[in-house]
FIVOLO-339657 format. One record per residue (C-alpha): residue in one letter; x, z, y. Coordinates in steps of 0.05 Angstrom, whole numbers, plus 32768, in hexadecimal, padded with zeros to 4 digits. Layout:
<sites>
AXZY/...
</sites>
This chain:
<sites>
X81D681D77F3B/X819F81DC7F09/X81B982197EE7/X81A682447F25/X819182847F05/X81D482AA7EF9/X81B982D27EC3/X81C682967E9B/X8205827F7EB4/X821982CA7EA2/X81F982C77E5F/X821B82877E50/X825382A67E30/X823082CB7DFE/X822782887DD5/X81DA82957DC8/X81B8825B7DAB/X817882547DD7/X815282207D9C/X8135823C7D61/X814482297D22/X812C81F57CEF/X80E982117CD1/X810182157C7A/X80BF81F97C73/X80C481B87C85/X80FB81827C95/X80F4817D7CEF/X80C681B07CF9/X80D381AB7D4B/X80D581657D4C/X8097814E7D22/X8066812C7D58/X803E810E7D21/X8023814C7CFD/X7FF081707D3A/X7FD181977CF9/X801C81B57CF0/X802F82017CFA/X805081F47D42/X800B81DB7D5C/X7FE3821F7D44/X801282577D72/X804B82767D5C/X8037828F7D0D/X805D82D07CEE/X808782A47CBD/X809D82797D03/X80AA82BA7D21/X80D082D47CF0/X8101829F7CE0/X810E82907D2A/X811482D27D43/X815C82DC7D2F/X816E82A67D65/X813E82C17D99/X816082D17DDC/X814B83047E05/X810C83007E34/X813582FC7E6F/X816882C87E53/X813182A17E3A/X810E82947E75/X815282897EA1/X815982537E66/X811982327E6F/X8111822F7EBC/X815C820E7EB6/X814381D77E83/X810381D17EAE/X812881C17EEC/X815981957EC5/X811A81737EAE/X80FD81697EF6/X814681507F07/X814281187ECE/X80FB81057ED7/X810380F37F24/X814A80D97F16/X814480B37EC9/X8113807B7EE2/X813080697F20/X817280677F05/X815D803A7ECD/X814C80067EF9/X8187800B7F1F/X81AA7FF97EE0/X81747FC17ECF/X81807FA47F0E/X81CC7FA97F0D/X81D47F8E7EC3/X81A77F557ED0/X81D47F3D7F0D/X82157F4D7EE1/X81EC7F1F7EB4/X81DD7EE67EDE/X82227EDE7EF5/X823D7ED97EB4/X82127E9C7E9F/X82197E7C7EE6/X82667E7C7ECD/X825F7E6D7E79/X822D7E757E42/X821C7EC67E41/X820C7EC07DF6/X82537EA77DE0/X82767EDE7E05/X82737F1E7DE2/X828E7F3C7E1D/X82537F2A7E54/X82227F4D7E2F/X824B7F927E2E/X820E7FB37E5A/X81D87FA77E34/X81BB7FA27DE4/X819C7F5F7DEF/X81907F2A7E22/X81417F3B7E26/X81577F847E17/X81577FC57E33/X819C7FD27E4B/X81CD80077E32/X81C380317E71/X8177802D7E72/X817D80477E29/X81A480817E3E/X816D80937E77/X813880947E3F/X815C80B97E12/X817480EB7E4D/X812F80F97E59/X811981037E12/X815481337E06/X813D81537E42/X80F181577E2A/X810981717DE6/X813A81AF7DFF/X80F581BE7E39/X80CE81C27DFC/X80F781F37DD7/X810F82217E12/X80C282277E22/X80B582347DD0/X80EF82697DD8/X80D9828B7E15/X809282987DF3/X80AE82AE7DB4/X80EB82DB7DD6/X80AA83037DFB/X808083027DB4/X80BE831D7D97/X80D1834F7DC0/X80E483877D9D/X80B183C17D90/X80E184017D93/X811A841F7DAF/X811E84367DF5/X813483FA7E15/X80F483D87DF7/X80C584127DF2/X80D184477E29/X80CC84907E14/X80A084A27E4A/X807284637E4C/X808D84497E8B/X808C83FE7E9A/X80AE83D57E61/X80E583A57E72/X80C483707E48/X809183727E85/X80B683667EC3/X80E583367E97/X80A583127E87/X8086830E7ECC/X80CC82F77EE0/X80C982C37EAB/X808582A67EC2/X80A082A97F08/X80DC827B7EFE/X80B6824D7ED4/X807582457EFC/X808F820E7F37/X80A281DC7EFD/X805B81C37EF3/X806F81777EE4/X80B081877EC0/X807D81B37E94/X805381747E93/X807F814B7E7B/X808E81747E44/X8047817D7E2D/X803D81267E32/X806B81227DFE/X8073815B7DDE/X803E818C7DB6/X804D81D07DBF/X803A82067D92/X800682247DBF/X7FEB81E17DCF/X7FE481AD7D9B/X7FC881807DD2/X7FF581487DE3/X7FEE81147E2F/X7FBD81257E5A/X7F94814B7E37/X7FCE81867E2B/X7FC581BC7E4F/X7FF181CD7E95/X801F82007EB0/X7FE982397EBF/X7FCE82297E6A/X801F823E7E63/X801D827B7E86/X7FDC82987E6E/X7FF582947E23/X803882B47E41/X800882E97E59/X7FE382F27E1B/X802582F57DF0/X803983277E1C/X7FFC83547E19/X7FFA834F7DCC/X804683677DCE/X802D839D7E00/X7FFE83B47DD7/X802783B37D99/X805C83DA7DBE/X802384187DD1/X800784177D83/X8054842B7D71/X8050846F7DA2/X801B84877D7A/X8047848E7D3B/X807E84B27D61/X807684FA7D5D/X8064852F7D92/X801D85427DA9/X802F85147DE0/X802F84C87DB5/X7FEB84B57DB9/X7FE384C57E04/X8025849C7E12/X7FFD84647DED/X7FCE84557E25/X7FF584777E56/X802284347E41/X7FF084047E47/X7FD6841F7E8D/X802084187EAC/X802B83CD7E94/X7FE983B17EA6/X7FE383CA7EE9/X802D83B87EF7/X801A836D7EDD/X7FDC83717F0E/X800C838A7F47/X803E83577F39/X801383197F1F/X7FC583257F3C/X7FA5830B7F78/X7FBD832B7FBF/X7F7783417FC0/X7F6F83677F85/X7FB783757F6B/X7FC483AE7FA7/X7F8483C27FAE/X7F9683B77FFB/X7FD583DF8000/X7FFC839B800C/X804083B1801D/X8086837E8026/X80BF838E7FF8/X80FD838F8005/X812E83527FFE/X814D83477FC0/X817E83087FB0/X815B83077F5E/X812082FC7F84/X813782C37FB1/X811082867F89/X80DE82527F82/X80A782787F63/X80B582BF7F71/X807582CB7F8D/X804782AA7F58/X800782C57F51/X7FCF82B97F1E/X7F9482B17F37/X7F6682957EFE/X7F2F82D67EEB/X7F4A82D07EA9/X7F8A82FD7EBF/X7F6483397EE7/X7F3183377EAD/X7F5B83357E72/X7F9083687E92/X7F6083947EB8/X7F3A83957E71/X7F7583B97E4D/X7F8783E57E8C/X7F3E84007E8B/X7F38840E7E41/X7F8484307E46/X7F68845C7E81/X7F2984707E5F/X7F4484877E18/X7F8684AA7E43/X7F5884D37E68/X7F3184F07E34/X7F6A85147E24/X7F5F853D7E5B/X7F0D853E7E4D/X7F20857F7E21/X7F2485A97E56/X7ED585A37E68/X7EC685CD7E28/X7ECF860E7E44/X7EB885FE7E8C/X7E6D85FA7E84/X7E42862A7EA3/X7E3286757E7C/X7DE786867E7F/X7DD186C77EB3/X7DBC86DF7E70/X7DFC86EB7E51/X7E1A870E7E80/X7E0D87587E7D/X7E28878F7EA5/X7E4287D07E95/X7E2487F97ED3/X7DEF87F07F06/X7E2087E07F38/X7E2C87967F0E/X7E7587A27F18/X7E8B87997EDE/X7E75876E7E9E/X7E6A87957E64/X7E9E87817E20/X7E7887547E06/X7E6B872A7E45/X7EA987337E59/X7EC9871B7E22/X7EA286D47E25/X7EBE86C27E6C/X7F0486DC7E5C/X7F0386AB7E17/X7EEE866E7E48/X7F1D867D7E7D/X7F5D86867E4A/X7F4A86507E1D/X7F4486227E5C/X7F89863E7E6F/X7FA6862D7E2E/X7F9185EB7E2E/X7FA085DA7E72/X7FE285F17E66/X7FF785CB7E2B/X7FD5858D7E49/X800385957E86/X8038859E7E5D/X8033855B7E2D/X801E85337E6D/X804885457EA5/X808785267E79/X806384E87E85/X807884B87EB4/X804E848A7EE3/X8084845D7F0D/X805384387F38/X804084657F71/X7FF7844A7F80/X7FEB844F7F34/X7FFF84977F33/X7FDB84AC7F6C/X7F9B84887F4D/X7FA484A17F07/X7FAA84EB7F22/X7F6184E67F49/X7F4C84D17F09/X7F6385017EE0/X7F4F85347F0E/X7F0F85167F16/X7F03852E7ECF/X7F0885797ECF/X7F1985937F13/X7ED685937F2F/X7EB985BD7EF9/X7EEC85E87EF5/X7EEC85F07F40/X7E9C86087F3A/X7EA986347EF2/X7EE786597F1A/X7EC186637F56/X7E8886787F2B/X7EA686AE7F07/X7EED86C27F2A/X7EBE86EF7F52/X7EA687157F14/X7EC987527EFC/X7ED2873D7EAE/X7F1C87657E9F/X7F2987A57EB8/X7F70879D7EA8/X7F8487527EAA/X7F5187347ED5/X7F9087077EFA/X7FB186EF7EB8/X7F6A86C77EA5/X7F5E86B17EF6/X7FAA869A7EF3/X7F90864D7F03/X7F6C86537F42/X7F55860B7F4C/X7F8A86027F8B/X7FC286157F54/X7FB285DC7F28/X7FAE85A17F52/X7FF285B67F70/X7FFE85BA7F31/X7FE8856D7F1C/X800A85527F58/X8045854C7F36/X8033852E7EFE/X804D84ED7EE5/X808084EA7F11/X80B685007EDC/
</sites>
């Protein structure tokens, strides 16, 4: 019943141990309440990252783990107290017939459900310590989740697409926030007992579910971004474009999937089709703080701006060639003379060249999301094809090659954005 998710039930057999080890610091590093100045208070440090990340399940498994303890948790805190005085209530009448009948004390026998007469009973005990054990394994499923995103691994295609698409740690992550978000008290009850390493704060004044998933966020943006510094050490003319071309496919997917209605689709609101993973409390979580469009929408923007610079180069040959410098050979004006010739033929082919190997190194990138594509190729088009439309208008109708006039005017402006329209859809 409480193991619903059957990702875990199927990952059960794998034996994974879901808590992370003892810190070789110090003696109960998970269990020391006292200490709020200790290492599990401050966020998840390199040295607690590093021992623990041996034991680390996977994103997915994590969060299957800690939505299961979480719903356990609700289960024990609704159940624990009400059972407890069931068994109060039940001792004390056991009690009271036993010393209608002889002296309670002298019978070793009559006291059998409970430590002392004025005592909690054995079954209250085993409530409270029910519900502690259940507090303690919330605490370090939700310290596992956070750490199984921060420790995500940075490379290999299963972690780190080749062509920048949408990472897996993503849609395991918004998947993980989904599944965890309906247990606000369970989470709560957690957080009144327990500090957590991104909240030292214990009671009241700890922080709630939505302080939970905004550090989830974060962690994941950091390992986002950590992720799309490693493409630009991979080799090919293409690993510095795949960068932000990275960054751009994972925030707006985590704006499509986690922002407002009203901002995430930019008003393309569409229904998706059924799926049974789907089918459960939470799967249609949204964020709505401005925190999450800022922070995310932040990252996309920057990404966007440096990716299309890459295809600013293109504007150096495109500006417009002084009246002046163009001389022709006859009265007629038919036909530039060599040296003005040769000016418009060097902008045209070097524009060609360039436009060419930019195609080439670009169109081998891949843009899943089809809103983002279509967006992303206004924009890049936006940057260029307007000038070059009015330089190829310009000068197409001026005879600068006898010979090879149709090899330098291979690009008419139609050509190209056919051209573009099939880019990043690899």
């Amino acid at each position: 019943f409480f193991v619903k998710d059957a990702g875990l039930r199927q990952s059960s057999s794998n034996n994974t141990s879901l808590q992370p080890p003892t810190h070789p610091n110090s003696n109960n590093h998970h269990n020391n309440k006292d200490n709020p100045s200790s290492s599990q208070n401050q966020g998840f440090n390199d040295a607690d990252s590093a021992s623990m990340s041996s034991s680390i399940p996977s994103v997915r498994l994590a969060a299957s783990a800690a939505a299961a303890v979480l719903r356990i948790l609700d289960g024990v805190r609704m159940l624990g107290p009400s059972l407890s005085r069931l068994c109060d209530l039940s001792s004390s009448s056991d009690k009271h017939r036993h010393l209608g009948g002889a002296d309670a004390n002298n019978n070793p026998n009559s006291g059998a459900s409970s430590t002392t007469n004025n005592g909690p009973t054995l079954a209250s005990s085993l409530c409270i310590a029910i519900h502690r054990t259940a507090v303690k394994s919330g605490a370090r499923a939700l310290e596992n989740l956070a750490l199984a995103i921060k420790q995500d691994p940075l490379d290999g295609e299963n972690f780190r697409p080749g062509d920048a698409r949408v990472a897996a740690v993503s849609s395991d992550a918004v998947r993980a926030m989904r599944l965890v978000s309906p247990f606000i008290n369970a989470y709560k009850s957690v957080t009144k007992r327990r500090a957590l390493p991104w909240d030292p704060k214990i009671g009241e004044a700890a922080g709630d579910m939505e302080f939970f998933i905004r550090y989830l966020t974060m962690t994941l943006l950091s390992n986002l971004q950590s992720k799309a510094a490693n493409y630009s050490r991979d080799p090919g003319l293409s690993s510095q474009a795949k960068s932000y071309l990275f960054l751009m496919n994972n925030t707006f997917y985590l704006l499509e999937q986690l922002g407002p209605e009203n901002n995430s689709n930019h008003g393309h609101n569409s229904l998706k089709p059924f799926n049974a993973e789907d089918d459960f409390d939470g799967a249609d979580y949204k964020i709505v703080e401005p925190w999450f469009i800022d922070q995310v929408h932040k990252i996309f923007d920057a990404s966007k701006k440096k990716y299309l610079g890459y295809w600013e180069v293109l504007n150096r040959h495109l500006g417009l060639v002084s009246k002046n410098d163009l001389q022709y050979q006859n009265v007629e004006q038919k036909l530039l003379n060599l040296e003005s010739g040769r000016l418009l033929k060097a902008r045209f082919s070097k524009f060609n060249e360039q436009f060419e190997e930019t195609y080439a190194v670009h169109r081998e990138l891949t843009v899943i999301d089809p809103k983002l594509r279509v967006r992303l190729l206004e924009d890049v088009k936006a940057v260029y094809l307007p000038k070059y439309r009015q330089f190829y208008q310009e000068y197409s109708q001026i005879k600068f090659s006898k010979k090879n006039q149709n090899d330098y005017l291979k690009y008419p402006p139609e050509r190209v954005e056919g051209m573009m329209a099939d880019m990043f859809s690899n």
